[in-house]
N, C-alpha and C positions, 0 to 999 in steps of 0.2 A: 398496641400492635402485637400481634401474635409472632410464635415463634420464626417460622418459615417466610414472614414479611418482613422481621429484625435484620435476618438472616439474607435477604434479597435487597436490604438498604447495605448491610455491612458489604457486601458482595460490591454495590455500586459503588461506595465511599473509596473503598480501597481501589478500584478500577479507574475512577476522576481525580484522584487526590485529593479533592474537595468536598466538603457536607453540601455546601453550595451545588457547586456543581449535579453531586447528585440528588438533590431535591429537586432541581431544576429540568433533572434527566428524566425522573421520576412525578413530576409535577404535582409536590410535595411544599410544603414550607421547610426550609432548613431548622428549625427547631425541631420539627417533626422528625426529623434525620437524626441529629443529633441524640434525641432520647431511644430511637430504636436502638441504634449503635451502644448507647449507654445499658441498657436494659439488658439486650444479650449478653455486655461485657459481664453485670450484675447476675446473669444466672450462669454463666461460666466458672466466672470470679478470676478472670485473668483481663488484663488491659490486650486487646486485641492492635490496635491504631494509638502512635504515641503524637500528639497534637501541640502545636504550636502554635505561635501567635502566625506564622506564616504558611504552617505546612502541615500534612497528614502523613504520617508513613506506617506501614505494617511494624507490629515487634515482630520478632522470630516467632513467638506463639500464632501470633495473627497472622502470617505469610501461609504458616502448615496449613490453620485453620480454613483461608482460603480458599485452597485445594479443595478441601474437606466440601465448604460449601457449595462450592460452584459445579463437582460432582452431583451433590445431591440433588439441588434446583434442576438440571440439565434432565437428572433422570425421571423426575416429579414430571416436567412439562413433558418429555417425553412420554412418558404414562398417559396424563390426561390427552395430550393428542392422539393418540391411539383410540381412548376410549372415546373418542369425537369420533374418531374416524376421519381425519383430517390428513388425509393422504393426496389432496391434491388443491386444496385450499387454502389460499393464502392470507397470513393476516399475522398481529404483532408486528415488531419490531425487527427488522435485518439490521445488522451493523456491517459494514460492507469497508475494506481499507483500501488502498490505492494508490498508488505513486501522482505526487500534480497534475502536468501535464497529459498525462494520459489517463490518468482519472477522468478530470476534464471531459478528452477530447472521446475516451472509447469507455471508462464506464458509466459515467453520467446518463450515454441513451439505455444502455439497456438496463439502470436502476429505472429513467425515465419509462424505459416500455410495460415493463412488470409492472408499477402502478398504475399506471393507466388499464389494465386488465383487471389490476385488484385493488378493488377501493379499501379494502380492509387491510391493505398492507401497507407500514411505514419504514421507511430509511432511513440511517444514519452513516452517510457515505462521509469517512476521513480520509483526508485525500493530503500527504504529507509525505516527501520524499524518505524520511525513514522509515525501516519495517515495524510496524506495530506487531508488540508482542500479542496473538493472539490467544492464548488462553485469559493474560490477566486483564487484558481489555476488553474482553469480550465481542472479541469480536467475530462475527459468523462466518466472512469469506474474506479473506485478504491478496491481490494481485499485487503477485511478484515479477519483475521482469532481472531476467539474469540467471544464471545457476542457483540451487539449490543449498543450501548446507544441511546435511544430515540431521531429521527430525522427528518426532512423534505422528507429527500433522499428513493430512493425506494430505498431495497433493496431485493437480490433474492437467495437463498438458492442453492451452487453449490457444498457443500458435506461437509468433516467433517475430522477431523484429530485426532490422537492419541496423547496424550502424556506419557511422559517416566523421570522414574529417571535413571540417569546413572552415572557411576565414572568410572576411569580405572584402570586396574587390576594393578597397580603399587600405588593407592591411596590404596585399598581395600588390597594389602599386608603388610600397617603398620596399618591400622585400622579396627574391627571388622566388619562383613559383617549384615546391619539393617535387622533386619526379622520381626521389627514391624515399626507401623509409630511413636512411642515414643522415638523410636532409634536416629531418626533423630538429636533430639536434642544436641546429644554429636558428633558430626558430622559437618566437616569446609564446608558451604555449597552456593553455589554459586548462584546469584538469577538472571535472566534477565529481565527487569523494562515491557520490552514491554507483557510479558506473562501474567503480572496482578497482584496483589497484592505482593510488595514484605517482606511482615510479614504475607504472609500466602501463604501454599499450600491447594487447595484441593484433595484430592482422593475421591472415588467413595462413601464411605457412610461416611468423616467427614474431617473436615478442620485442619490442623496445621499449628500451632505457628511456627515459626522458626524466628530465628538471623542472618542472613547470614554476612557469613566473607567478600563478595565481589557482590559486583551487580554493573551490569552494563548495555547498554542499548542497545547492538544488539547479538541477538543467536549465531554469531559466537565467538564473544570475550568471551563469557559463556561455550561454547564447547571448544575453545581451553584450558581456566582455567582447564578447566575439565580433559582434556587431559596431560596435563600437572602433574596432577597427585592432583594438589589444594586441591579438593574437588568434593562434590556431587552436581550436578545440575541439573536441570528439567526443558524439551525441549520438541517440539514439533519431532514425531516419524519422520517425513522426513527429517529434519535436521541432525540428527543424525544417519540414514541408513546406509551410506558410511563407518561412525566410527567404527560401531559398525559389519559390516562386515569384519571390517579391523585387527578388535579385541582390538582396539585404546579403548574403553569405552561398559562399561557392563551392562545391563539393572537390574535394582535394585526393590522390592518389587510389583514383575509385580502383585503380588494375588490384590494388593490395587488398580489396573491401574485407574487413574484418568481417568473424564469423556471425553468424544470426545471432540472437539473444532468445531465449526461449521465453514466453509469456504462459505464468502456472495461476490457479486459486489453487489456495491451499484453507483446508479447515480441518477442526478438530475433529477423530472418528466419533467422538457421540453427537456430532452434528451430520454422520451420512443419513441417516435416513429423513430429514427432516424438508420437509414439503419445498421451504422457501430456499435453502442450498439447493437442494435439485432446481429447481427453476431457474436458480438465477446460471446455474453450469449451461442448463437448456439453452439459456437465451442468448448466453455470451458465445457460445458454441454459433448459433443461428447469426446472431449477429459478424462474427470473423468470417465465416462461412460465404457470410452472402458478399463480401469483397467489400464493405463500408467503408474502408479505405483503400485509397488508389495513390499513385504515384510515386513519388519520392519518401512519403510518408507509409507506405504499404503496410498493412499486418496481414501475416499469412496465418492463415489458419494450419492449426496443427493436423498434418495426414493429409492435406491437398495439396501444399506445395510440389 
């Protein structure tokens, strides 16, 4: 295996944690993994990846090196697609990241539309309520929903979400129904880690304290508690659409309705100009735009609201 292919396996290994995994990413044998990764280490002369019977991890030389690599692969493919001319054709691999549920429910179609337009093009949608680090995961577009935290990455404003209190009427038949937000308090309340702070909610003009009897760390495991009849939780409006048509869970102190949530992609700047990130912004754009969701579950598009 030549250098720049050594170089694009070390690149994968360190990105899966696994030689496995990335042979398999790669569609490769893991032996075949293993000696490219060996071979670079040998013309370097430094151990890049320290391996165990159970695990893979960078050393400090192989973390910098990383960098190093993932630069240069980025700038290489960018060259040759240029010299294609591949300014509007799509092909290779997108890695595309995404919260569950709304993976799921809103990026799923428009990863699904985009292939069907391009047969040359494949996906790898992760769809897992934590934020995947986008550099070392490689990955090309990741949707966030919520605030920002300061960062290198662009990122591009593609609409906006509701949130909601909810219980179901089988909780709300042994406990009184809150009509303020001080109510809260005396209330078994259920908190999800990913939505942000879990000792506080905010609503529209003031934040409260709460104690939650259960948090947990993905939307679904918080709606089924809820359902269940537990307690009172507080979700994002698309999540809970289906529930709450179902009559499964009840929307609570809507007069307070807490603020939007803003829905971004964010990707790295050496992935602006690159065919398949502009597409997939196009589509998802197109897709919010045209009202694909209605109801209690709504997503606004960013600038029409």
């Amino acid at each position: 295996m030549d250098h720049l292919e050594a170089m694009r396996m070390f690149v994968a290994v360190a990105r899966s944690g696994s030689f496995a995994e990335a042979a398999r990413r790669t569609r490769l044998s893991p032996s075949v993994a293993t000696r490219a990764v060996a071979q670079l280490e040998d013309r370097l002369g430094v151990e890049l990846l320290s391996r165990t019977t159970r695990s893979v991890r960078l050393t400090e030389l192989g973390a910098a090196h990383l960098d190093r690599c993932i630069r240069i692969i980025e700038e290489l493919d960018d060259a040759e697609r240029a010299l294609r001319g591949d300014t509007g054709e799509l092909r290779g691999e997108m890695v595309v990241a995404a919260p569950v549920v709304f993976g799921r429910l809103h990026v799923l179609p428009i990863v699904v539309a985009m292939m069907r337009q391009h047969a040359a093009l494949s996906v790898r949608l992760m769809l897992s309520d934590r934020n995947a680090r986008v550099a070392e995961e490689g990955v090309d577009v990741a949707v966030r929903i919520g605030p920002l935290a300061d960062s290198s990455l662009i990122a591009v404003r593609l609409g906006s979400v509701g949130q909601v209190v909810v219980a179901s009427p089988h909780y709300l038949a042994t406990h009184p129904v809150p009509e303020r937000l001080a109510d809260l308090k005396n209330h078994s309340l259920i908190v999800f880690e990913g939505l942000g702070q879990t000792n506080e909610w905010r609503f529209r003009d003031e934040a409260v304290r709460i104690r939650p009897r259960l948090s947990v760390t993905t939307a679904d495991c918080a709606i089924a508690a809820a359902e269940t009849g537990l307690g009172i939780t507080r979700t994002l409006s698309y999540q809970v659409d289906e529930a709450q048509r179902a009559g499964r869970l009840v929307p609570l102190l809507e007069e307070f309705a807490p603020p939007q949530v803003p829905v971004s992609a964010l990707y790295q700047p050496s992935r602006r100009t690159t065919a398949n990130v502009a597409a997939f912004l196009a589509e998802a754009r197109t897709y919010f735009a045209a009202g694909a969701v209605s109801g209690t579950g709504e997503v606004h598009a960013a600038g029409l609201r």
